[in-house]
Each structure stands twice: as structure tokens, then as C-alpha cells.
C-alpha positions in Angstrom: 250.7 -206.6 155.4 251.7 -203.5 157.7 250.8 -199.9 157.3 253.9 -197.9 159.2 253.5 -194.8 160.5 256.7 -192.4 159.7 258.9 -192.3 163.3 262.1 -192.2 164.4 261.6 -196.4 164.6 261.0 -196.8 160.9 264.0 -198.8 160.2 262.8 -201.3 158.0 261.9 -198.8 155.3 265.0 -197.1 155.5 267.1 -200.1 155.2 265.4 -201.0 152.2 265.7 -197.7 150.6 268.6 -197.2 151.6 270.3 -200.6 149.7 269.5 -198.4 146.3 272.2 -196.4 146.8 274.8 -198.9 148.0 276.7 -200.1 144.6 277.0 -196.1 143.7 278.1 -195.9 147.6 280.8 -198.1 146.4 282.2 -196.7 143.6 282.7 -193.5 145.2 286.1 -191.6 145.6 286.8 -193.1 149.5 287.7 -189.0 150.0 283.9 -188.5 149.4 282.4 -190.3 151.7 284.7 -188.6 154.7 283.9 -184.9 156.5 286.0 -182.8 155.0 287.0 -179.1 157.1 287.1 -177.2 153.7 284.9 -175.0 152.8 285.2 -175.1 149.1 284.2 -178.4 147.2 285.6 -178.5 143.2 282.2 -180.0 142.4 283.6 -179.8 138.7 286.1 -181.9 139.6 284.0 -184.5 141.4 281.5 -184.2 138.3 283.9 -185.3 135.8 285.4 -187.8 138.4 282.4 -189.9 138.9 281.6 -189.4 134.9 284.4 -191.3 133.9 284.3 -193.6 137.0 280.9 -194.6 135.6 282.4 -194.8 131.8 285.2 -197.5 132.9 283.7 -199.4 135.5 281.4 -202.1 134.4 279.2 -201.6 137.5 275.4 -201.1 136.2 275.6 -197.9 138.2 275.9 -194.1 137.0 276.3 -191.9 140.0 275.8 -187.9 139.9 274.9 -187.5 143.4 276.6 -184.5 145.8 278.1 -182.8 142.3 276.1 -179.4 143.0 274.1 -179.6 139.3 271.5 -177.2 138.2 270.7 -179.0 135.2 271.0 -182.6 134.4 274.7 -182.7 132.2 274.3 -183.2 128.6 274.6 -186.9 127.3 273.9 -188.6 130.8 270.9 -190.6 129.4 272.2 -191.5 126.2 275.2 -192.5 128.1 273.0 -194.7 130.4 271.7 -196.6 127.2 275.6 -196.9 125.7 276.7 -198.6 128.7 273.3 -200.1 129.6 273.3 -198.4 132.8 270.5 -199.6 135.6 270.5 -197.4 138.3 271.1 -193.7 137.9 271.4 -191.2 141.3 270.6 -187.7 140.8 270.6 -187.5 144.6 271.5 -184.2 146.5 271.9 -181.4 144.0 270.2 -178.6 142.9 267.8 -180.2 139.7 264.7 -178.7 139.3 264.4 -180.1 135.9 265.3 -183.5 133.5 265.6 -181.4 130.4 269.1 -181.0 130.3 270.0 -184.6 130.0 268.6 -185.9 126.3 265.5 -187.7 125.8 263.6 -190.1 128.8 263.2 -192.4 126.0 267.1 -193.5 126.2 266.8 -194.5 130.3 264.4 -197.9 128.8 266.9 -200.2 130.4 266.5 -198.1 133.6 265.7 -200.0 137.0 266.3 -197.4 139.8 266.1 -193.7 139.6 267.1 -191.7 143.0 265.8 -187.8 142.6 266.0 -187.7 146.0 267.0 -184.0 147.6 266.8 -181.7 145.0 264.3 -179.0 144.2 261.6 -180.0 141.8 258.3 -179.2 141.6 256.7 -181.2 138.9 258.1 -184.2 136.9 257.9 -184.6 133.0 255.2 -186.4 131.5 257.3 -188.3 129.6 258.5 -190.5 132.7 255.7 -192.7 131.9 258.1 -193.6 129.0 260.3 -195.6 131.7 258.8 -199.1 131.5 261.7 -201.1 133.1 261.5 -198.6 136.3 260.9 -200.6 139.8 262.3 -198.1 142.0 261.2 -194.1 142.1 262.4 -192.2 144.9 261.3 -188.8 145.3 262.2 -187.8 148.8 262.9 -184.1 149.6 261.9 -182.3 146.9 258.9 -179.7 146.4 256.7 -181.7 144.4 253.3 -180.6 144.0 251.2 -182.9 141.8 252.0 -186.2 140.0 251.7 -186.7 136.2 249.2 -188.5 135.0 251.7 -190.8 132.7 252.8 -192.1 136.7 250.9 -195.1 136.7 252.1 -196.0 133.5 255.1 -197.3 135.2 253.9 -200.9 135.5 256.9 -202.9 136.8 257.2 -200.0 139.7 257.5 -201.9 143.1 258.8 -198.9 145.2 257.4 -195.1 145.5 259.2 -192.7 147.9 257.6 -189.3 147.8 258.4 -188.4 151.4 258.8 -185.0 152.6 257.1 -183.0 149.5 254.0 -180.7 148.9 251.8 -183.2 147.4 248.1 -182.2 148.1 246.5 -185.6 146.5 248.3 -189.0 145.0 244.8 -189.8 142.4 247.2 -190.4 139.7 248.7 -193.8 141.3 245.8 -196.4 140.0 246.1 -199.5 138.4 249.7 -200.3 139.2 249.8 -204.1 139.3 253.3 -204.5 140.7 253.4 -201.6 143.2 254.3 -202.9 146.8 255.6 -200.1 148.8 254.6 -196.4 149.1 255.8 -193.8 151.3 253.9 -190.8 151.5 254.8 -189.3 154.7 255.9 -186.0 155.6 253.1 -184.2 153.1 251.6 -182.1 154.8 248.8 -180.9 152.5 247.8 -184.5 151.6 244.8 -185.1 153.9 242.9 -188.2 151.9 244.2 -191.1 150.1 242.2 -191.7 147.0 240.0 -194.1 146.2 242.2 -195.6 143.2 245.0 -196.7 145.5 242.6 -199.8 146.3 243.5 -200.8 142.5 246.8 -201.0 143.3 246.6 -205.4 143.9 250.2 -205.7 145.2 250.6 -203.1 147.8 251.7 -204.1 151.0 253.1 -201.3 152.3 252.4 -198.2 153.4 254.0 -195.0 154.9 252.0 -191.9 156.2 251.3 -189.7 158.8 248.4 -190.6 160.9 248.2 -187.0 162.2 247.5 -185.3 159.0 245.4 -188.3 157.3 241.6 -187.4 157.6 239.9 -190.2 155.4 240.6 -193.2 156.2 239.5 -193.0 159.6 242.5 -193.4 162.5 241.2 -196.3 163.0 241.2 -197.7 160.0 245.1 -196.8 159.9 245.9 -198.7 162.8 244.7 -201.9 161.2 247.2 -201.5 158.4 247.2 -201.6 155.0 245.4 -204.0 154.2 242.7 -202.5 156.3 243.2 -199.1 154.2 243.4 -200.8 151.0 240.2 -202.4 152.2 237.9 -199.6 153.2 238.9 -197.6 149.8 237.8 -200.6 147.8 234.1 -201.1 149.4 234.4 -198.7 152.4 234.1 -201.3 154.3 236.0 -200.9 158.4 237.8 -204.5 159.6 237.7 -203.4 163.4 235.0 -204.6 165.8 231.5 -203.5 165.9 228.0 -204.7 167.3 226.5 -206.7 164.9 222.8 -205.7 163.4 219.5 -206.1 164.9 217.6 -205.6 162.1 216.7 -209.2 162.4 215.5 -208.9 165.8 213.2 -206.3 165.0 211.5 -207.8 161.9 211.0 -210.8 163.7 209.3 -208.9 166.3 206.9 -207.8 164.1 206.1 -211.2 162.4 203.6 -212.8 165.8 204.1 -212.0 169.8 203.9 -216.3 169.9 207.6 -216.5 168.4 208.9 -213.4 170.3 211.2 -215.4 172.8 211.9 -218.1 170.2 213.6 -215.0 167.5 215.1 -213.3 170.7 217.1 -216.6 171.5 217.9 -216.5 167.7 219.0 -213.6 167.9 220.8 -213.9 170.6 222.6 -216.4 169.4 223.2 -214.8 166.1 225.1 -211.7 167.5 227.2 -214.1 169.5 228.0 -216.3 166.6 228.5 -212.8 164.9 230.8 -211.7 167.6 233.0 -215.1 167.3 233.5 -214.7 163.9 234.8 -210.6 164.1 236.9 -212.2 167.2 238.1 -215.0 164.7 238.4 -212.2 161.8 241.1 -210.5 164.1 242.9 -213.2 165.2 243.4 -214.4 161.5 244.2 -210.7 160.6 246.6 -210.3 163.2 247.9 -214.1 162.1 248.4 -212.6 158.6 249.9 -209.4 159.7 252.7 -211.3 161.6 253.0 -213.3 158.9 253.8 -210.8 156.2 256.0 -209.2 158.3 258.0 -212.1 159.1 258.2 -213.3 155.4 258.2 -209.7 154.0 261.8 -209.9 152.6 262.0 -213.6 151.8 258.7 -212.9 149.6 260.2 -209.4 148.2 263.3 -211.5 147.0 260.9 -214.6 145.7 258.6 -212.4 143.9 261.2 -210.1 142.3 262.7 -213.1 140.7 259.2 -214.6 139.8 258.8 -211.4 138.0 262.0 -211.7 136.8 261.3 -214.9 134.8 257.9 -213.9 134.1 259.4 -211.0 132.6 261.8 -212.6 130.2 259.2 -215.1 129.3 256.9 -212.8 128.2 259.6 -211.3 126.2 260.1 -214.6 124.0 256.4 -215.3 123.8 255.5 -212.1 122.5 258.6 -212.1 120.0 256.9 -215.5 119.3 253.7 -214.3 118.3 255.2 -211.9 116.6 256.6 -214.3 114.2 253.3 -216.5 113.9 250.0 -214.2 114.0 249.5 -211.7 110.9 246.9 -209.8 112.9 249.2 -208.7 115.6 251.2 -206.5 113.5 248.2 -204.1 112.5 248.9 -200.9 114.5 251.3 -199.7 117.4 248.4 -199.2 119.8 246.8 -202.8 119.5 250.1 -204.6 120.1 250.7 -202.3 123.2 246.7 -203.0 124.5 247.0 -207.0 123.6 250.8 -206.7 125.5 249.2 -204.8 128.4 246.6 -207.3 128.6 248.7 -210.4 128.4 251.0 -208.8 131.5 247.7 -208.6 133.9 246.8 -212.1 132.7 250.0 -213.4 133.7 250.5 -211.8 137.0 247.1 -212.4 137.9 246.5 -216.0 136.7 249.0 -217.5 139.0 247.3 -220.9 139.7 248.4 -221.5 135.7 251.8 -220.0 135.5 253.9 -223.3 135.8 251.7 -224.6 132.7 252.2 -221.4 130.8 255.8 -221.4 131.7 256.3 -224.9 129.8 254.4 -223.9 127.0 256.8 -221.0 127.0 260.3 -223.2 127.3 258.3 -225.6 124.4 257.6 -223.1 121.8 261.2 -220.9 122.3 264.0 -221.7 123.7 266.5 -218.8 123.0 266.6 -215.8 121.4 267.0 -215.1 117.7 270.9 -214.6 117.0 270.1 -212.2 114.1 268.8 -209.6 116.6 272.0 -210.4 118.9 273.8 -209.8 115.9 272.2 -206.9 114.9 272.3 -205.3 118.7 275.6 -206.0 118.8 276.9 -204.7 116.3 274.8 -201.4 117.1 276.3 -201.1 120.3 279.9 -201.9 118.8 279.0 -198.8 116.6 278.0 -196.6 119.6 280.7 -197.5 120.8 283.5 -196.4 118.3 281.3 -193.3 117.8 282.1 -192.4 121.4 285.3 -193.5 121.0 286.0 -190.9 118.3 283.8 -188.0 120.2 286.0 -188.5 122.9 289.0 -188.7 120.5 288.0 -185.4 118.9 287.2 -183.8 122.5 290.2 -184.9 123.8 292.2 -183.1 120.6 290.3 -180.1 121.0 291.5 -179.7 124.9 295.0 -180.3 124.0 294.9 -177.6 121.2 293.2 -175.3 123.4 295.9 -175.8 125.9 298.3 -175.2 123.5 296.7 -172.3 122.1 296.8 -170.7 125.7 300.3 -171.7 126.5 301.6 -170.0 123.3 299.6 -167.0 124.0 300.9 -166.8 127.4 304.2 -167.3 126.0 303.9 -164.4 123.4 302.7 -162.6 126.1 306.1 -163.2 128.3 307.9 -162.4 125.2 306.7 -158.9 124.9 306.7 -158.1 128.1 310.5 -158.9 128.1 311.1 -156.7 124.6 309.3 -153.9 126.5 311.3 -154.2 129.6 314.3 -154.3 127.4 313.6 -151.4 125.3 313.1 -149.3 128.5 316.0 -150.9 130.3 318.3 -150.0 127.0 316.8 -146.3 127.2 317.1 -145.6 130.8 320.7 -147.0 130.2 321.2 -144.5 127.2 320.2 -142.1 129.1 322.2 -142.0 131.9 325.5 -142.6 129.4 324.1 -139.4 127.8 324.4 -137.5 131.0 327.6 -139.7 132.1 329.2 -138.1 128.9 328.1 -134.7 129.0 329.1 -134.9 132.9 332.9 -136.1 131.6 333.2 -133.1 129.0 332.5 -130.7 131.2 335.0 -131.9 133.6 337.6 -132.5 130.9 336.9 -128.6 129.9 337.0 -127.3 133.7 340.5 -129.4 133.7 341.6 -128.2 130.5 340.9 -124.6 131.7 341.9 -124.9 134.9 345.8 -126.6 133.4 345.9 -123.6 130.7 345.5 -120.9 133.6 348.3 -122.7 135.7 351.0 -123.3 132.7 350.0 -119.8 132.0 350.8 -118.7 135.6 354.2 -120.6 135.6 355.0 -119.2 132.9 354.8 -115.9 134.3 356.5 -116.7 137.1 359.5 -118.5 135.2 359.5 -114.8 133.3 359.7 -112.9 136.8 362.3 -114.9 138.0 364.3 -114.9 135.0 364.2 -111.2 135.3 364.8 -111.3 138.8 367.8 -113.7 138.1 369.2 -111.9 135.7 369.2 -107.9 137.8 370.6 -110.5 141.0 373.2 -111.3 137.9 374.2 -107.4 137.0 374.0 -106.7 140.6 376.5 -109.2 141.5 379.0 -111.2 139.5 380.5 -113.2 142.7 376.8 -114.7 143.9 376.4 -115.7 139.7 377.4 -119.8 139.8 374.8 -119.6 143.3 371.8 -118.0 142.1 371.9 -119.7 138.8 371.7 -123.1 141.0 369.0 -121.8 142.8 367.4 -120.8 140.1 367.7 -124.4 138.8 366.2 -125.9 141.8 363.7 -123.6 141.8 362.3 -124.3 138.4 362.7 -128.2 139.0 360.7 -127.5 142.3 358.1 -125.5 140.1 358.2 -128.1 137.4 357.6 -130.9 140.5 355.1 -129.2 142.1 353.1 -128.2 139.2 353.2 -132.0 137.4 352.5 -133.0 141.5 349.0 -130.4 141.0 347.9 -131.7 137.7 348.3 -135.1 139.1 346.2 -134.3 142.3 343.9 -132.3 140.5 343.2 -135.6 137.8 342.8 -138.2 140.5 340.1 -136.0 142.4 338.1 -135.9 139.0 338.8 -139.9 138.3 337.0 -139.8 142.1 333.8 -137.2 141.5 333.9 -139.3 137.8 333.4 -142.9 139.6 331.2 -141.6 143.0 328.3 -140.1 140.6 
């Protein structure tokens, strides 16, 4: 029964913290678990990764941790009571908050919940509602008071609220099964309270000696079961001198006796002292002890509970059947159940009797109500089916939807590069033709001026031909050949010019 001061050397603690998180540790993408060089996460993606990792696998483990969350998803703690969920890791996000994720009241089949890194200042009240809880860690957050609904939480057996603001822990009374409780790194938390003494189970305890004022320091370094001690009746298990109040009212009783009370005396306070040496040595016995059998007990009694646990369970669905009283009001059967827990975790010297009593009056539970939850969860269970059915749907038409808008979009993107294309082509044939008349009218022109000139030159040398004729009979037969070659020359060289003169407009026609 150690108290540990937080160090670097606290390895026990953190090896038992630390096996919470191992099963969600396992079904983890392996990609999560190694450094990545990005500097980008999809934490979407990893969100809805891990959700249906925890829908399919049949692992009692529902792990949000490292997805970046603001608020709690919707449906996490209704899907925790679907798939009857026990541990649930919240660790390493951004909560500040339980709101977002449905009613406390569906996490009753809840064993571990890890709230560890995230940013909240208070919890709900309502997490007194979680009466299956044994493990509550609450490690770097900025927690600054405790509800009162805390110690309600009687089958807790582990408490991390490390590293927050907490200024005093008086809420944490009268919780029967609480063993370990880590309260270092608080800064503002100065005295433990007088109610952690009614915690009967703790064994151990996690603090800071340096800002701890009351207990003394060296009450701390006796342990918890020192601390636990001292709160109870104040009283400090270290050495000190004993009393000599004896010695002086014997004094005073007759000056014959004096020497015969100082030997008694004397021989008290060494008595005295042999019994605080003795009281060490057994407390120091029972420290080793507890630290060698800490886990084999931890493993023992979690079990012990277990059973005790589950034979509670039939007796009180036993009595519920038998006694007409018990099923007056809501409060008085949780009081009487309340009351029948303490009995049975405090009256150990009779739990083997109790526990055949049990196995004599039940021995297994009713079918109808295995019937009956069964057939409830079977109806959850094709209600989610069909949610999922119906979500599933709604994603595939609003895929669809998108891809035929995008594809209407491509569409009239194409019609209005078509209609321009088709414009800027008409266009250009518009200019194209009005380019081509006027060339056909310059080569229409240009042909009427040169027939018109040959013409008039045929005329000249007709004329000419025929004064060259009167002039002189003898050159007749000549100049008429001449004049023959001449006009097929002319008639050559002017089909030679149109020719020429087409071809270069064919060329300006096909360069523009």
C-alpha cells in the first residue's frame, strides 16, 4: 500500500494505464500508429475509418482517438449500447464537451472511458449515470472542479486526473471500490480532503509532494496508507517520543514512590518505543507486501468483483420475484440495492456462505428476458441496418445528382463553344466571300479593259494592213501572213495574261 510520488520513475502506473488503450491500439490502421512527413492528416477520413472498424469488428472497443473532433459525433453512445461496446477512447482531440454524442444514459454497459488530452473544463453531471464505469481517465485536460454525481460511480477502481486545474478533489467520498488515484500535476490542489479517508479500497496514490500542504511531507512519505490514516483520525504513523503525562501525575501522587513511577516510566517509554519500532517494521512488512502482490491481488479482486457482481445481479432479480415490498418506489429499491453492495463487499468473512445461498436459490437467468433482449437488439439491429441502407441510398443519389449536373454543365459549355466556333467560322466565310467578289470584279474589269485594248489594236492593224495593201500589191500574200502571226501572237499572249493574271488571284485567294 504505496503512495508514489509523480517522476520520471513512475513506471508502474503508467504500465497500468497504459494497458487501457491496448485493444483500441490494435485495431488501428497500422499507417496510424507510424510518423508520417505530411503535414495534412484527412482526419475525416480516419473518423469514418475507425467508425466502421468499430461497427464490424466484434472487439468490445470503440476508438475515436487522434480524429481532431470538436464535438463528440452524433450516435457514438447509442452505438456503444447497439454493439455493447466496453471501452470507448475519446483520447487526443479537441472535446470540450459530451453533448454532441446522445444521452450518458446509453454508455450503461461502459467499463473504460479514456478523455484523456482534450480541452475540458468541467464534466456533465449526468456521468454519475455510468454505473458499470471502473476506469476514468482524465489526464490533460483543463478541468477545474469535479461533479458532485463523481462518487456515484461505485464500481470505479481507477481515477486519472493528472495534469489539470483541479483546486480541491471533496467530491471523491464514499467510493467503496476505488483503488488507484492519480492526482499529480495540479497545481492549485494544495490539501486532500478529509472524505478521501472514506474511500476503504484505495491503495494507491499519485501526487506531488512539492505542492501538497496537508498532509504533512512526512506523512507522504509513509504512503498511503499513512495519508489515508491521518485524514481518518489525524492521526501520524512515524516515530515520536512517547507521553510523560504519566510521569508527572505520579510525581505528584507521594515523594515515597518517586523512584518506583520513574523506573515505571522508564520502562513504559521503552516498551512504548519497541512497539513504534515494531509498528514500522510491520508497516514497512506490509508495504513490501502490497507492492509485491499488488497485481496478483488487482487481477484476484477484479474477478472476486466480477462474480460478486453477477451474483448480486440474480439475487436481486430474485427478490424481485419473491418480496411484494420491494417493488414500492424507484428510490427504495436503489437505497436497499446500495445497501446490499456495501454489505457484500464489506462482509467478506461470509461471502462463500452467501455465494451458495446464491447458486441454491438461482441458477440461471430467466430465458423470457433473454428472449426479450434479444429480440430487442435483433430490432436495433435491422433498424440500423435500414438507416444505413437509407444513408447509403441518399449518398449514391447525391453522387448522381452531382455527376449529372456536372455533366449538364460540360454539355453547355460545349453548345456555347460550338455556337461561337460556328459564328467566328461564318464570319470569316463572310469576309472570305466578299474578299472573292471583289477579286472576281477587279478580274472581270481588268479582262474587259484588255479585250477592249486588243480590240483596238486588231482595228489599227487592220487599218495599217490594209494602207500596207493599197500601198503595195507585190508585199500583199507577206503582210497578210504577218498579220496572221501577229494576231495568233496577240491571241497567245493575251489567253497567256489572263492565265497568269487567274493563277496569281487563285494564290492571294489561298495565302489570306
Amino acid at each position: 500500500m504505496g503512495c508514489r510520488i509523480s517522476s520520471s520513475n513512475n513506471e508502474n502506473f503508467a504500465s497500468s494505464t497504459n494497458k487501457i488503450d491496448l485493444n483500441a491500439a490494435d485495431e488501428m490502421d497500422p499507417t496510424d500508429q507510424q510518423p508520417t512527413l505530411q503535414t495534412s492528416v484527412d482526419y475525416k477520413a480516419r473518423l469514418e475509418r475507425k467508425q466502421c472498424l468499430a461497427k464490424e469488428t466484434p472487439e468490445p472497443v470503440y476508438d475515436l482517438a487522434e480524429c481532431n473532433l470538436k464535438d463528440v459525433p452524433p450516435g457514438v453512445f447509442i452505438m456503444c449500447k447497439v454493439l455493447r461496446k466496453e471501452l470507448l477512447s475519446l483520447a487526443n482531440n479537441r472535446l470540450t464537451s459530451l453533448t454532441g454524442g446522445g444521452a450518458l444514459a446509453d454508455l450503461q454497459l461502459l467499463v473504460t472511458l479514456n478523455l484523456t488530452s482534450n480541452r475540458f473544463r468541467k464534466l456533465p453531471e449526468e456521468i454519475g449515470t455510468l454505473q458499470n464505469l471502473r476506469e476514468l481517465l482524465l489526464a490533460n485536460n483543463n478541468l477545474e472542479r469535479l461533479p458532485v454525481q463523481i462518487n456515484r460511480l461505485q464500481k470505479l477502481q481507477l481515477l486519472d486526473l493528472s495534469s489539470n486545474n483541479l483546486t480541491t478533489i471533496d467530491q471523491l467520498s464514499f467510493m467503496a471500490n476505488l483503488r488507484i488515484l492519480n492526482v499529480c500535476g495540479n497545481p492549485r490542489l494544495t490539501k486532500l480532503p478529509n472524505q478521501l479517508a472514506t474511500c476503504d479500497n484505495l491503495v494507491d496514490l499519485v501526487l506531488d509532494p512539492n505542492t501538497i500542504v496537508e498532509p504533512p511531507p512526512e506523512v507522504i512519505e509513509a504512503g498511503t496508507y499513512a495519508i489515508v490514516k491521518y485524514l481518518s483520525t489525524g492521526e501520524l504513523l512515524i516515530g515520536r517520543p512517547p507521553p510523560q503525562d504519566q510521569h508527572d501525575s505520579r510525581a505528584k501522587t507521594s515523594t515515597i514512590n518517586f523512584i518506583n513511577s520513574e523506573r515505571d516510566d522508564q520502562r513504559a517509554a521503552e516498551l512504548a518505543r519497541e512497539k513504534h519500532q515494531k509498528e514500522k517494521q510491520l508497516l514497512a512488512q506490509e508495504r513490501l507486501a502490497y507492492e509485491k502482490d499488488y497485481l496478483a491481488e488487482s487481477k484476484l479482486h477484479e474477478q472476486h468483483q466480477r462474480k460478486k457482481q453477477q451474483l448480486l445481479e440474480q439475487l436481486l432479480h430474485q427478490q424481485n420475484h419473491e418480496s411484494v415490498g420491494f417493488t414500492r418506489l424507484q428510490e427504495e429499491k436503489q437505497s436497499e440495492r446500495q445497501r446490499l453492495i456495501n454489505d457484500i463487499l464489506k462482509d467478506e468473512l461470509h461471502s462463500s456462505q452467501l455465494v451458495d445461498n446464491l447458486l441454491s436459490l438461482k441458477n440461471g437467468p430467466d430465458p423470457t428476458f433473454l428472449e426479450r433482449e434479444r429480440q430487442d437488439q435483433q430490432h436495433l439491429l435491422e433498424q440500423l441496418r435500414v438507416q444505413q441502407n437509407d444513408l447509403r441510398k441518399q449518398e449514391i443519389l447525391t453522387a448522381m445528382t452531382d455527376l449529372l449536373e456536372n455533366e449538364i454543365n460540360v454539355i453547355q459549355n460545349f453548345h456555347n463553344q460550338r455556337d461561337q466556333s460556328s459564328r467566328t467560322i461564318l464570319e470569316q466565310e463572310y469576309e472570305t466571300n466578299n474578299l472573292l467578289n471583289n477579286v472576281f470584279l477587279n478580274y472581270d474589269r481588268n479582262r474587259q479593259e484588255i479585250i477592249d485594248q486588243v480590240n483596238c489594236d486588231e482595228d489599227i492593224q487592220k487599218s495599217a494592213v490594209a494602207a500596207l495593201i493599197a500601198r503595195n500589191d507585190s508585199r500583199t500574200w507577206g503582210l497578210v501572213e504577218q498579220v496572221r502571226i501577229v494576231e495568233s501572237q496577240l491571241a497567245a499572249l493575251t489567253t497567256y495574261e489572263i492565265d497568269r493574271k487567274k493563277i496569281n488571284q487563285d494564290d492571294q485567294i489561298v495565302r489570306r
